[in-house]
VOGU-3710 file (C-alpha; in Angstrom, 3 decimals, decimal comma):
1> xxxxxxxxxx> 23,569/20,562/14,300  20,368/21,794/12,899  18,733/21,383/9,618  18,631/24,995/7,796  17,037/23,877/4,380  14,827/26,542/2,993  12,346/23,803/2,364  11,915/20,568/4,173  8,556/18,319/3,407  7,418/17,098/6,919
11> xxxxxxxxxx> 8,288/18,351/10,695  7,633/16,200/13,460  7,277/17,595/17,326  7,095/14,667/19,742  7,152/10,982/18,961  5,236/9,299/21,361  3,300/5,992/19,738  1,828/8,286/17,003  4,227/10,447/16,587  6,994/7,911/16,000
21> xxxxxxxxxx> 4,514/5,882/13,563  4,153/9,312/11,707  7,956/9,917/11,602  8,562/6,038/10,849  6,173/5,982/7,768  6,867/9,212/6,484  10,871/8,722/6,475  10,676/4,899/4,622  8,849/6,267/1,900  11,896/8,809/1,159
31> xxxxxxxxxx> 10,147/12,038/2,363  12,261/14,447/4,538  11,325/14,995/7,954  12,878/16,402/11,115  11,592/15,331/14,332  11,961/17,054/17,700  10,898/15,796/21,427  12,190/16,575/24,653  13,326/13,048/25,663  16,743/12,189/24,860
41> xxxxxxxxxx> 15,718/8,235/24,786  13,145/8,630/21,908  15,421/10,815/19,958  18,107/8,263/19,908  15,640/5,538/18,894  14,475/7,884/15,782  17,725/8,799/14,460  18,215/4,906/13,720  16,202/6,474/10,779  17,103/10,092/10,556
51> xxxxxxxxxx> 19,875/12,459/11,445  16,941/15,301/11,344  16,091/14,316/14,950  16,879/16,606/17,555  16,377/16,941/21,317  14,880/20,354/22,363  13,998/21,053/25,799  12,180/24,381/24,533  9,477/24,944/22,613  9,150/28,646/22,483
61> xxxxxxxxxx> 9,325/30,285/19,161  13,436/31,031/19,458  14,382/27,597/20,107  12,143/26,443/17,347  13,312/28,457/14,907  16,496/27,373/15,721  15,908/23,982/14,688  14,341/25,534/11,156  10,954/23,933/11,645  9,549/26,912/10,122
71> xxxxxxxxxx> 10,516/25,244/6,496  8,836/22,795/7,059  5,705/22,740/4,422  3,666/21,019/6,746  4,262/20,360/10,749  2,709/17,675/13,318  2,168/18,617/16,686  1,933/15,738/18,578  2,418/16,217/22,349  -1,954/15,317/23,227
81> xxxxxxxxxx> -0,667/15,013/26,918  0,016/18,451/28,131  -2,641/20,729/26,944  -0,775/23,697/27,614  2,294/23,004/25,814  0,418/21,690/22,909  -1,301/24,778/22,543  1,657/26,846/23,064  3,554/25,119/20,481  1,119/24,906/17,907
91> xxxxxxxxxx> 0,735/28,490/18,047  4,070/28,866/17,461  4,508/26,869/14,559  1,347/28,703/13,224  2,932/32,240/14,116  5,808/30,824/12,264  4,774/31,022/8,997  3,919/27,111/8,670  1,720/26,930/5,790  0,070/23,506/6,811
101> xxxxxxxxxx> -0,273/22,885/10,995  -1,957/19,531/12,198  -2,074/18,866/15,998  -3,019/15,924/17,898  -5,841/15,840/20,421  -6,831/13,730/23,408  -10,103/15,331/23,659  -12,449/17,337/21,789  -12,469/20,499/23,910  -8,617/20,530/23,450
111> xxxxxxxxxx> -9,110/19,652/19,662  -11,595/23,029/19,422  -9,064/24,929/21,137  -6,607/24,169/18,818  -8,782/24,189/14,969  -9,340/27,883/16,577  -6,090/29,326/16,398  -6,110/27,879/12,752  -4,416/23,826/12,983  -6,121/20,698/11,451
121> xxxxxxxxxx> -6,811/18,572/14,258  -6,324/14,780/14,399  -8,028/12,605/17,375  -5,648/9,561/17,088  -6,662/7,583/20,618  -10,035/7,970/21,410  -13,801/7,500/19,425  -11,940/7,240/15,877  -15,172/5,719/14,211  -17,183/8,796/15,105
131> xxxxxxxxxx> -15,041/11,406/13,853  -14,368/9,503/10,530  -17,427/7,908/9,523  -18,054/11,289/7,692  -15,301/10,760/5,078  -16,255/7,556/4,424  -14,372/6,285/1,373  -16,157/3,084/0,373  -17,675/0,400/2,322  -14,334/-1,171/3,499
141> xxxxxxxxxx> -12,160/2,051/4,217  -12,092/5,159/5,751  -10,004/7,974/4,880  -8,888/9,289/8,366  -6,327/11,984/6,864  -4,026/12,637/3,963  -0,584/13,738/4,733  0,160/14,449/0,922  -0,753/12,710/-2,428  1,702/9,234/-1,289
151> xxxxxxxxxx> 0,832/8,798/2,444  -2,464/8,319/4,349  -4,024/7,239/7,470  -7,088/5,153/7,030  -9,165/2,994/8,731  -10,186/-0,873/7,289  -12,170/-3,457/8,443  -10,957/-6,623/9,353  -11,858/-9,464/6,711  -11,999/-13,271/7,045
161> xxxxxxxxxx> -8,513/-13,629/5,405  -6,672/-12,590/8,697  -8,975/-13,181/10,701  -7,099/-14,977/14,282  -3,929/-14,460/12,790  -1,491/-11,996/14,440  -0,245/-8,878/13,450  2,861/-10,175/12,423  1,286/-12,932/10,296  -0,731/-10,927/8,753
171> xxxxxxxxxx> 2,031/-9,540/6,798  0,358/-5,882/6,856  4,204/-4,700/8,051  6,561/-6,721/5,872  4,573/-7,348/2,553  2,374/-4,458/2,418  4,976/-1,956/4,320  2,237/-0,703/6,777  2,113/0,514/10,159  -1,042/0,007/12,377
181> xxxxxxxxxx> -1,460/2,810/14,869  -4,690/2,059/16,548  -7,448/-0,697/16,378  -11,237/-0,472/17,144  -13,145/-3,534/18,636  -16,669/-3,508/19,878  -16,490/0,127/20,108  -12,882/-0,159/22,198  -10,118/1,633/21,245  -6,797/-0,238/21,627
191> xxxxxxxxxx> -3,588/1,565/20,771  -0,916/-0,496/22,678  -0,273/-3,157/19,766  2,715/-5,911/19,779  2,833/-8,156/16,644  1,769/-10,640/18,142  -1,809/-9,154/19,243  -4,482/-11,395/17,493  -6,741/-9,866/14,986  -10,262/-10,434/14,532
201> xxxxxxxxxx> -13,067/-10,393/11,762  -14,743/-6,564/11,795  -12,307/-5,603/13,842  -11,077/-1,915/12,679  -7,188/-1,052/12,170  -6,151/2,518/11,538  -2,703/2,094/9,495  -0,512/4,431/8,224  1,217/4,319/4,931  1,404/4,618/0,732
211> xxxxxxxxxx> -2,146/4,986/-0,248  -1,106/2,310/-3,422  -0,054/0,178/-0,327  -3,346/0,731/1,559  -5,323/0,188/-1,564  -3,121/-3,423/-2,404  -3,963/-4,813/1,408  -7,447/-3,371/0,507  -7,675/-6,004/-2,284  -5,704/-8,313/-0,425
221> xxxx> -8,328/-8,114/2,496  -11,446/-8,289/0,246  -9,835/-11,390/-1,827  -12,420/-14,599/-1,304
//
């Protein structure tokens, strides 16, 4: 049932929104990743793209193990919700052996908690513009975080090319193969996104994807 690889690229622990953009991005550009979340629904949906997806009730250090998240090289902790559990877990992963731990946060007390018993912290939902304008890129982009040398999660600005077009139209999905997980607009962060939610000049989208990818919609965006 479980994947027992003695190394695996990527591991996944709960696929809420980000979670399942993470696990969605990471699998379509051919990396390997198992993914692991409590509800039986979301596991079923993620396995329409991986077998490595697993439902596990228990996150305590047996039951992980059991799953062989340890060989993982690097593992995402993404369960912002339930403080407790997210601490709990990431520790675990950490006590594991996992050389490279990166947890989600809702909030920055949590995030402190959690950069203090050694994991990289990401703040997907809330003030994304603070906690990135310090690894600003260039005057369009923002890099937010590098899962390896292929895939990223930056933020862009919003150009006149799409501007009032949806997300959908805007081809960012089907030409440029990216994922938006969040989008910033006069200092609101949105995160519930359909395609056809209607994008607007200096808006901000964080998207997920191949950093070549990023850097082609990058052009594509700055083309006059």
């Amino acid at each position: 049932m479980f994947n027992h690889k003695v190394s695996i690229e990527f591991g996944i622990i709960g696929i809420g929104r980000f979670g399942f953009a993470l696990a969605k991005t990471l699998i379509e550009a051919g990396k390997e990743v198992i993914v692991l979340d409590s509800d039986e629904n979301k596991i079923k949906q993620i396995r329409n793209l991986t077998d490595n997806a697993f439902v596990v009730n228990n996150l305590g250090k047996e039951a992980l193990e059991e799953t062989g998240i340890q060989n993982c090289e690097t593992v995402f902790v993404c369960i912002g919700e339930k403080i407790d559990v997210s601490i709990l877990t990431t520790l675990n992963v950490i006590n594991m052996g996992v050389k490279r731990v990166i947890a989600k946060a809702n909030t920055y007390e949590q995030g402190c908690v959690l950069k203090k018993i050694g994991a990289e912290i990401v703040y997907p939902e809330n003030d994304m513009a603070i906690r990135i304008a310090n690894r600003l890129l260039n005057e369009e982009a923002f890099e937010f975080i590098e899962l390896n040398n292929d895939i990223h999660i930056e933020e862009l600005r919003v150009t006149e090319v799409i501007d009032g077009k949806s997300i959908l139209k805007s081809k960012i999905r089907n030409e440029f193969g990216l994922n938006i997980i969040a989008l910033e607009r006069d200092e609101e962060t949105i995160i519930e996104l359909d395609p056809n939610f209607i994008l607007k000049e200096n808006d901000f989208i964080v998207v997920i994807g191949k950093k070549s990818s990023i850097r082609k919609f990058e052009e594509f965006l700055n083309h006059k």
